[in-house]
Structure formats: C-alpha cells, structure tokens
C-alpha positions in Angstrom: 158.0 122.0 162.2 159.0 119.0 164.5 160.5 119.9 168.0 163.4 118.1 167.0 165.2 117.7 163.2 168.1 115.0 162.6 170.1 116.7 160.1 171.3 114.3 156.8 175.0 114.3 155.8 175.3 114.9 152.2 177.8 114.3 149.3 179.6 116.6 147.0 177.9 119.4 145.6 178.3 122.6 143.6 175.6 124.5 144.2 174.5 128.2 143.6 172.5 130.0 146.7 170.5 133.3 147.1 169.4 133.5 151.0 166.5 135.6 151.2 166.6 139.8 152.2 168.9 140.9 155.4 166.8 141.1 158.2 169.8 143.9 159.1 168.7 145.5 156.4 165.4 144.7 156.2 164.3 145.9 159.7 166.6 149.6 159.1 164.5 150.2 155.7 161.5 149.5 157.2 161.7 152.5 159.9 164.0 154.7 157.3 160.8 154.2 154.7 158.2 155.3 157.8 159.9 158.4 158.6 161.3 159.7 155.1 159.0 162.1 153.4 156.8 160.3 150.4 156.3 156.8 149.1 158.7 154.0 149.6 159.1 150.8 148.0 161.1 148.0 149.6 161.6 144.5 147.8 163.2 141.5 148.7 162.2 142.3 152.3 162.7 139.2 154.2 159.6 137.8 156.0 160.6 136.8 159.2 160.1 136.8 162.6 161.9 140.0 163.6 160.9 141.7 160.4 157.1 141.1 161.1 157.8 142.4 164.5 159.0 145.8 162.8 155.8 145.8 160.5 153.6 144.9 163.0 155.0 148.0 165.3 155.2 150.4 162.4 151.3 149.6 161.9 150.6 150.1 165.5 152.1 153.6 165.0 149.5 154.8 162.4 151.8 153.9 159.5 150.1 153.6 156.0 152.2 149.8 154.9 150.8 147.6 152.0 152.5 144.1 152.3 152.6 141.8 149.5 154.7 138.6 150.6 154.0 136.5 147.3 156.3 139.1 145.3 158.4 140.2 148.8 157.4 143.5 148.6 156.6 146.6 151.4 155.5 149.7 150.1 155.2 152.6 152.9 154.2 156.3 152.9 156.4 158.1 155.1 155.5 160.8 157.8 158.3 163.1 157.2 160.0 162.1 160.6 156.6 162.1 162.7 154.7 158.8 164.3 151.2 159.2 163.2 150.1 157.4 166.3 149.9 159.0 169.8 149.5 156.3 171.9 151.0 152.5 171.2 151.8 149.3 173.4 154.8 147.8 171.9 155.3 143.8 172.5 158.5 143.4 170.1 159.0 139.6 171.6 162.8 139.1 171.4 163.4 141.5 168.5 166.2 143.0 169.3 166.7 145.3 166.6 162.9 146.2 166.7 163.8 147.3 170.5 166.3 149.2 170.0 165.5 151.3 166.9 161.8 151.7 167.8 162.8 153.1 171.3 164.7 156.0 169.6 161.8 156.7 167.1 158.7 156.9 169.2 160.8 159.7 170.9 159.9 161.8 167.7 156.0 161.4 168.4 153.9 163.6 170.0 151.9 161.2 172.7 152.7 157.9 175.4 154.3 154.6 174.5 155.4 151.3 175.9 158.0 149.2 174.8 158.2 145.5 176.1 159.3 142.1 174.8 159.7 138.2 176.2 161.2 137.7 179.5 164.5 137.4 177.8 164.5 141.0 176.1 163.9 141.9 180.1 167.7 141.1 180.1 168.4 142.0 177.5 170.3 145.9 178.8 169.2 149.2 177.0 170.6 151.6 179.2 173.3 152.9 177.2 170.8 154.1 174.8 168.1 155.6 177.3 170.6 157.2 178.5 172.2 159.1 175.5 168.5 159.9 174.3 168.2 161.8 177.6 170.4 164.0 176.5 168.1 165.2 173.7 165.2 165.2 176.1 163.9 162.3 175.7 161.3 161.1 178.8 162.2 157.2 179.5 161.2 155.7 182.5 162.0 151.6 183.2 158.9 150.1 184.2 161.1 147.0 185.7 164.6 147.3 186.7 166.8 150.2 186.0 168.2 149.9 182.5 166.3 147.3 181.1 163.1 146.8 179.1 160.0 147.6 180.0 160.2 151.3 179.2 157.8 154.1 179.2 158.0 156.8 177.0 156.4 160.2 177.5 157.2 161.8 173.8 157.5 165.3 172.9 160.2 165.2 169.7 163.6 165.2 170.7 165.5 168.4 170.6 169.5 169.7 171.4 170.8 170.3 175.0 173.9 171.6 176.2 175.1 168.0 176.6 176.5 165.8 173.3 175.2 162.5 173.5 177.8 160.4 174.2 178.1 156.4 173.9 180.4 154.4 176.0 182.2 151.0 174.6 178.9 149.9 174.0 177.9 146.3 174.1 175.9 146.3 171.2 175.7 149.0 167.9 172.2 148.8 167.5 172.1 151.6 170.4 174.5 153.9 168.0 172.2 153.1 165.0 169.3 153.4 166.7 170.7 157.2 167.7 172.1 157.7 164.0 168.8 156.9 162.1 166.5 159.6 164.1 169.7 161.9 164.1 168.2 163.9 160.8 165.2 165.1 163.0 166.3 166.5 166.3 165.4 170.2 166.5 167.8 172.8 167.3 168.1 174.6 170.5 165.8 177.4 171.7 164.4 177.5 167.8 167.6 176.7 165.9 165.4 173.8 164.5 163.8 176.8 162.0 166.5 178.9 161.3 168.5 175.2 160.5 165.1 174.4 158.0 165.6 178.0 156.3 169.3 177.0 155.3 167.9 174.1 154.2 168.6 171.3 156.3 172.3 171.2 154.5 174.6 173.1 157.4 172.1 173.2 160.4 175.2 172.4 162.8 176.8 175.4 161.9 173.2 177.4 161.6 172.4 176.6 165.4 169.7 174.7 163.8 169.0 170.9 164.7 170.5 167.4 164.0 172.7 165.2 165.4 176.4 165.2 166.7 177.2 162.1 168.4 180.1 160.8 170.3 181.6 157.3 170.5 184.2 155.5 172.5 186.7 153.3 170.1 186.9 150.9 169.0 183.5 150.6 167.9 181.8 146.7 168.6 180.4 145.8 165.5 181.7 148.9 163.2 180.6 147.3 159.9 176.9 147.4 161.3 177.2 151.1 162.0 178.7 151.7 158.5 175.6 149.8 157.1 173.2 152.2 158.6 175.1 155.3 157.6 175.1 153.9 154.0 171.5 152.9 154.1 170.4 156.5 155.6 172.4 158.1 152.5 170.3 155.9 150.4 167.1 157.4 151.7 169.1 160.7 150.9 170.5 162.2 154.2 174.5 162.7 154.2 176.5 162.0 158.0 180.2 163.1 158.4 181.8 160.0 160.3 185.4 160.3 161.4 187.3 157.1 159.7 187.5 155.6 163.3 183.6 156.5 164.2 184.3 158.3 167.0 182.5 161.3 166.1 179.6 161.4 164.0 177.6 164.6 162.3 174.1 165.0 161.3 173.0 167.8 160.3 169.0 168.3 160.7 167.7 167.3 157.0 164.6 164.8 156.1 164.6 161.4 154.7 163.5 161.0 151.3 161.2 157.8 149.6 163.1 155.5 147.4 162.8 152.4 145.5 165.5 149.8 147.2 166.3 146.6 146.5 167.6 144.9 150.1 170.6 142.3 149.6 170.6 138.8 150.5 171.5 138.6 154.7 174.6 138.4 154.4 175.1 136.3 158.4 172.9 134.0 157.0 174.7 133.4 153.4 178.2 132.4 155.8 176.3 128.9 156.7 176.2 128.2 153.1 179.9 129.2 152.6 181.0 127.0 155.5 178.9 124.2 154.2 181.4 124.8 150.8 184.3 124.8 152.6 183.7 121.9 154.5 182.3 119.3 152.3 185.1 117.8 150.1 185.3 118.2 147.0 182.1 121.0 146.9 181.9 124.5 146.0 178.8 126.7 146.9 178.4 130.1 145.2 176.4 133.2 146.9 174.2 135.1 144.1 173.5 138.9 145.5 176.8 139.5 147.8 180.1 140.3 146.8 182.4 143.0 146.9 179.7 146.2 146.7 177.8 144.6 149.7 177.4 147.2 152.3 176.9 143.8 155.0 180.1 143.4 157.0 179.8 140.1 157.5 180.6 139.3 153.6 184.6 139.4 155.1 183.5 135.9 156.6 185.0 135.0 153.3 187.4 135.9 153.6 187.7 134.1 157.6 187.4 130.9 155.1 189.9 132.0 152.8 192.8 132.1 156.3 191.1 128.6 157.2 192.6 127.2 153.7 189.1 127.0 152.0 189.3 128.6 148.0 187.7 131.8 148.0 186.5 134.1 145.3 184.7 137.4 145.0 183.2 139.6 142.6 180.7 142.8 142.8 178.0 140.5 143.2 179.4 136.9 144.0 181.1 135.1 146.4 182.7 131.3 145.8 183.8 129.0 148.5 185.3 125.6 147.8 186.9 123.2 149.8 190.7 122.4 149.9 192.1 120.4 147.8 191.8 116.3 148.2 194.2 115.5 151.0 194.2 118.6 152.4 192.1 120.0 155.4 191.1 123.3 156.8 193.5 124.7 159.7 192.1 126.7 162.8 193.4 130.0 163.6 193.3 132.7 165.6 190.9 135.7 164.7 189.1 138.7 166.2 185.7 138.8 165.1 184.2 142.0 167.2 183.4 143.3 163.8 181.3 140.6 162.2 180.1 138.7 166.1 177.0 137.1 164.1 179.6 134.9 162.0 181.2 133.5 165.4 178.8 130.3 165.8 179.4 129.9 161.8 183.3 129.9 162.4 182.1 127.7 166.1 180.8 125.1 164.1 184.1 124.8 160.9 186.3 124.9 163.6 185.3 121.3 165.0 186.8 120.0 162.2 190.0 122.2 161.8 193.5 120.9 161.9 194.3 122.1 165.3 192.6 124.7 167.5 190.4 128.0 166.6 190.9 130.7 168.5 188.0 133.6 168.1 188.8 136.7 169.8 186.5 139.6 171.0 183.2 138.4 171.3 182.2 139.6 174.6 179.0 140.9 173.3 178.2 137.2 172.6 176.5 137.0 175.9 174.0 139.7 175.9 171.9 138.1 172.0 169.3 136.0 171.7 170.8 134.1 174.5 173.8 134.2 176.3 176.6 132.5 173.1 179.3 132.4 175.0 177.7 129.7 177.0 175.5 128.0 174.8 178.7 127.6 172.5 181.0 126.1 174.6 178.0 123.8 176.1 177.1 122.6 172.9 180.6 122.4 170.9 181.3 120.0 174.1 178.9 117.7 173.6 179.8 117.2 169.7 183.9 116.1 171.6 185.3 119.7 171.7 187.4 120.9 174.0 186.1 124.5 174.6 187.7 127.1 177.0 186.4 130.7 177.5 189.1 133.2 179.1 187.3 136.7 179.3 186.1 137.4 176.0 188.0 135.2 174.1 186.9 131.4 172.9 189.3 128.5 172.2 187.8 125.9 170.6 189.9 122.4 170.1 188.3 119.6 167.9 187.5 116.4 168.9 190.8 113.9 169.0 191.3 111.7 165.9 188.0 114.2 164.3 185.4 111.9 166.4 182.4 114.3 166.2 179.9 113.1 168.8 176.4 112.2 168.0 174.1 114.2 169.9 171.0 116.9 169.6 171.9 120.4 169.9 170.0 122.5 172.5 169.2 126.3 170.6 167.7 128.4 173.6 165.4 129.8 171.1 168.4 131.3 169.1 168.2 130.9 165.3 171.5 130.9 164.9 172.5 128.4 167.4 170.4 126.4 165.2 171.5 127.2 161.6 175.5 127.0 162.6 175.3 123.2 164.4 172.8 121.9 161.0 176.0 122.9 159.1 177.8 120.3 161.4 175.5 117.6 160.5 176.0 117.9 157.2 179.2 116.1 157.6 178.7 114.1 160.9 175.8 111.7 161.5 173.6 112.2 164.0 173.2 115.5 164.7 169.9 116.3 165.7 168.7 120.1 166.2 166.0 120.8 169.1 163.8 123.7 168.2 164.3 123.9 164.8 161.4 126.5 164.4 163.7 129.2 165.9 165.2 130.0 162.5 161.7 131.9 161.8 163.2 134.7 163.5 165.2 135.4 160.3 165.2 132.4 157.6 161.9 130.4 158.0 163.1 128.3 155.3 166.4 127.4 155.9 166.3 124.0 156.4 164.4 123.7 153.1 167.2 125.4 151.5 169.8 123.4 153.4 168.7 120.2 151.8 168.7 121.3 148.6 172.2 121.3 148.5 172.5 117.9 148.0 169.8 118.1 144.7 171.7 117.4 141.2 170.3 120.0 138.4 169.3 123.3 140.7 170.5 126.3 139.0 169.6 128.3 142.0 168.5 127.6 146.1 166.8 130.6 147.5 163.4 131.3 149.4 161.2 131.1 147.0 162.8 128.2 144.8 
C-alpha cells in the first residue's frame, strides 16, 4: 500500500458487512488452545499483524500449530498448561496483547525467556502485572527501566504464596486477563497442587490445592474485556467465580480442555462500519456475526449511535444502523466510554459532524495504546476545524462552525485505528487523505478494500474474503 491514501466520499448505501475474526479474541484462543489439554480447532481466526505475532511466539515455544489461511483456520495441540520450549527470545513488535498474555504464560515453563518489542512497547508500562505475578513466584527482571519491557524471565511454574495477588486501578485489563488465563495452573502451596488434582481440580481453593484468587480495585477499566476472557476460558471448559463488580475473582486449579470454536467478527472493528451507517444520509449498514449473544463489549457502541439519534437495531446475531431521518442530524453527547476505550476514535471521528459538542468521558488509558490517543486525537480532530479540549481524562470535542470539515491528511503514529476511524470521516468530506495506511495490518489488512465496497450496488455481503 501507498504511504498516503485519499479517501473517496460516497453516496447512499445499504450494505451488509462481516469484518473478519476479533483479534481480542483471536489472540486469547490462540494461547487458551496452546495450554488446554488435546487438539484445538480455531476458525475465522483473523490474520493480522498482532495475531501472527501470537502465532509466531506460540511456535517459538515448541507449540505443535498447523495454519491454513485460505480457509482461516488454526488447529493447535495443547500442552496441558506447559511451554514445550525452554529457552525463547520473544520480539512481539507492538503487540500489546501478545506482551502482556505471553509474559504470564512463559511463567508456567520450565527454562529462560525474553520478552521485547519496538521502541514504543519500551513505553508501553507492565509493571502492574510483573508485579502481581511476583506474588506467585514468578522471577521477572526489567532488562531496561524498571517496569517496562524488556523483561527477563527465569521460569520455574508459578505456585501460591502467602500474599493474594492483587491489581491496582490498572491502566489496562490485559494485565487482569493475562493473570486470569494462567490462573487454572498455579500449584498449591507446600504440595496443595496434588492433593487439589486428587479432588479433581473442582474445589482446589478449599482443598489447599492450587489455582487462582485474584484481587481487583473497582471500577475495573475495560470490564467487558475482562468478562470476554472469563467467557472464553469457560469455553475451553474451566469455570471462575467473579463477584458482579470483579473485584474478586476465583480459580480453582483445573486444566483447559480442546475445543472446536468459531471466533466472532472484531467487534472495535465492525463500529467503523456502524458509524459509516449513521453518518451517510439516507444509508443503513448491517453487521452479520454480532448482536446481542456477542461476548465483545464493544457491540454497546450501538447502542452510543442509537443516544447520537442514529436508528439502531439488534438481534442474536445482527446489528442495523441507519441514519436519521432526512432533515434531521445526529446530536453529540456526553458519554463515559472506560468500558469500550477502543470505540473512542470511532465516536472521535461521528462527533465532527454532531449537532453540538461530544463529550467522551474516562479514557485515561487512551494514552498508554498504540500511541498516546489522547494526543494524536485532539491533534488530528484540530486539523479537520474541531475545537478539541482535554481536561484530565476527559475529551470535549466541538465540530467545525457552519460543519466546514477541513481538507487535510491525517497523521496515524503507526496506530491502526487512528487510521480506520479518520477514513470514516472521508467518506463524507473531501479530501481526507490517511498517511500510513498500512497500519491497519495490525488487525484488518483489508479494511480499506472493504471500506470501498460500500459504495458497490448488488453486494449481498462485504467481508475479508469477499
């Protein structure tokens, strides 16, 4: 791809869309499949950047994966909660997720292992989580500054002290899921690991035996994320007792089974699709895959629309968004989204053409992704005419007087979604131009391709292989 890509406005449309596999999802079943016990089979996996990070680092490990992208399809034989590998240099580039989770899970090998990524994941912090694995003697050491990437890991299994790992108001919830997914194989204290395997894995809390109890400060950032990880785990069959409010979490010391799982359409990625529905007048674009029974949080983007004034509609396995009426626009608003942060630069980019301003609440964690959103927002919504303020970790973004959206070319700091929200602008406005379009590879490689298929009469469905 180009280093720059004008995006084309485009007319009405009604137009049904199927984004390719969650990389969420995608990158959680990956590990789940490597450390259950038995053969997994994973379709609609999205191949993506951060997803072939994961594979990559799962190979590294000694896992036994057979790929076959033509049919999007992974199949992996587990180790039963082992790494096959003892030794493994880890460059996850800026794969967050990959980061996180893998720096848990190499704690259960036997062996040495580095963990680095691209000068940005060097600022990317991972304290929080080094330090709660500490508690289950784990052996991290920084190999840079203190609570950041590169880490060394001296692995020996992780195993119960007399401390419960505890995670402050953490600024991102792939530490707690990173914690919760290796949770079903921490041995007990002083041998409670076996007398917790005689009763079966099923009450090894109560048995002295193994597993995980976890602590949490409240409210949790990003709950819904959390929520999908204790869902997906329970589809690889092991069972966690969350309070309703997260703030404890129970474990008990049981194994991960192989399944067969279908992974849903990425649900982030399906709200650039919705916003394109809501915005262009008279169009209506429908999601095939997401609806109501989605286990994504991000889904209730909808349902941000739907407060906007856009038409909104939902079923097990839909969702519809039209635009308002003729005449009739979409209005900002005021809305916390510290439960769904990955849908802010969506709601960014609607509300420069809302009737008045948009107020998005409780994003803090904005500034510690792919790059610093906070910032890259309010310097890009400003060139498009916006009026942007940030007061702590609250946005207010008013649109352009008299709806004058600004020709200009968006800067992405190598941030796929940077790049996907601000196309959605040009859809609408003329001469929008997106630098470093190739940054969606990190999770939709063909997004653009999808994008202007909107605009094509006689499609009965866009998705990544259409």
């Amino acid at each position: 791809m180009n280093d720059s890509l004008t995006i084309q406005p485009i007319g009405t449309f009604q137009q049904t869309v199927r984004p390719p596999g969650s990389k969420s999802l995608t990158n959680r079943a990956l590990l789940l499949a490597a450390l259950a016990n038995g053969r997994s089979r994973l379709s609609n996996v999205l191949f993506s950047d951060d997803t072939r990070v994961m594979l990559d680092a799962l190979g590294q490990l000694g896992f036994e994966i057979d790929v076959d992208e033509t049919h999007t399809t992974v199949t992996i034989m587990g180790s039963g909660g082992t790494i096959p590998a003892q030794q493994a240099d880890l460059f996850l580039g800026n794969a967050g997720t990959a980061t996180r989770f893998l720096t848990a899970a190499v704690c259960l090998g036997q062996g040495q292992y580095r963990i680095d990524g691209i000068a940005r994941m060097r600022e990317r912090p991972i304290g929080q989580l080094v330090d709660a694995l500490a508690t289950l003697n784990a052996t991290i050491t920084y190999e840079g500054q203190t609570g950041y990437p590169p880490l060394c890991i001296e692995a020996h299994g992780l195993s119960k002290t007399q401390s419960i790992p505890r995670l402050p108001n953490t600024m991102s919830s792939q530490y707690i899921s990173a914690m919760l997914q290796v949770g079903p194989y921490v041995r007990g204290v002083e041998g409670g690991g076996e007398r917790g395997e005689k009763h079966g894995g099923k009450r090894g809390g109560e048995c002295g035996g193994g597993g995980l109890k976890l602590q949490l400060d409240t409210p949790v950032i990003s709950a819904p994320y959390v929520r999908m990880t204790l869902a997906l785990m329970q589809q690889f069959g092991v069972k966690a007792n969350a309070a309703d409010d997260l703030s404890t979490i129970q474990i008990d010391q049981q194994t991960y089974t192989g399944v067969d799982l279908l992974i849903e359409p990425d649900a982030s990625n399906a709200t650039y699709f919705l916003a394109a529905g809501a915005l262009v007048p008279g169009s209506c674009c429908t999601i095939a895959g997401l609806g109501t029974h989605s286990i994504q949080g991000d889904v209730g983007f909808a349902h941000v629309l739907a407060q906007m004034g856009a038409s909104v509609t939902m079923t097990d396995e839909s969702i519809t968004v039209a635009a308002p009426a003729p005449g009739e626009k979409l209005r900002g608003i005021d809305v916390d989204l510290n439960m769904m942060p990955d849908t802010a630069q969506t709601l960014a980019a609607v509300a420069l053409f809302a009737d008045g301003p948009t107020i998005i609440r409780n994003v803090g964690n904005l500034r510690v992704k792919e790059t610093d959103r906070m910032a890259a927002l309010q310097n890009e919504l400003t060139k498009l005419g916006a009026s942007v303020t940030v007061v702590g970790d609250d946005m207010t973004i008013n649109p352009p007087k008299n709806g004058a959206i600004q020709p200009t070319a968006i800067d992405t700091y190598d941030d796929h979604r940077m790049a996907m929200s601000f196309a959605i602008v040009g859809l609408l406005a003329p001469g929008v131009t997106i630098n470093d379009p190739s940054c969606v590879n990190k999770t939709y490689p063909g997004y653009f391709d999808d994008l202007a298929k909107l605009n094509e009469s006689g499609r009965s469905e866009i998705g990544s292989n259409s």
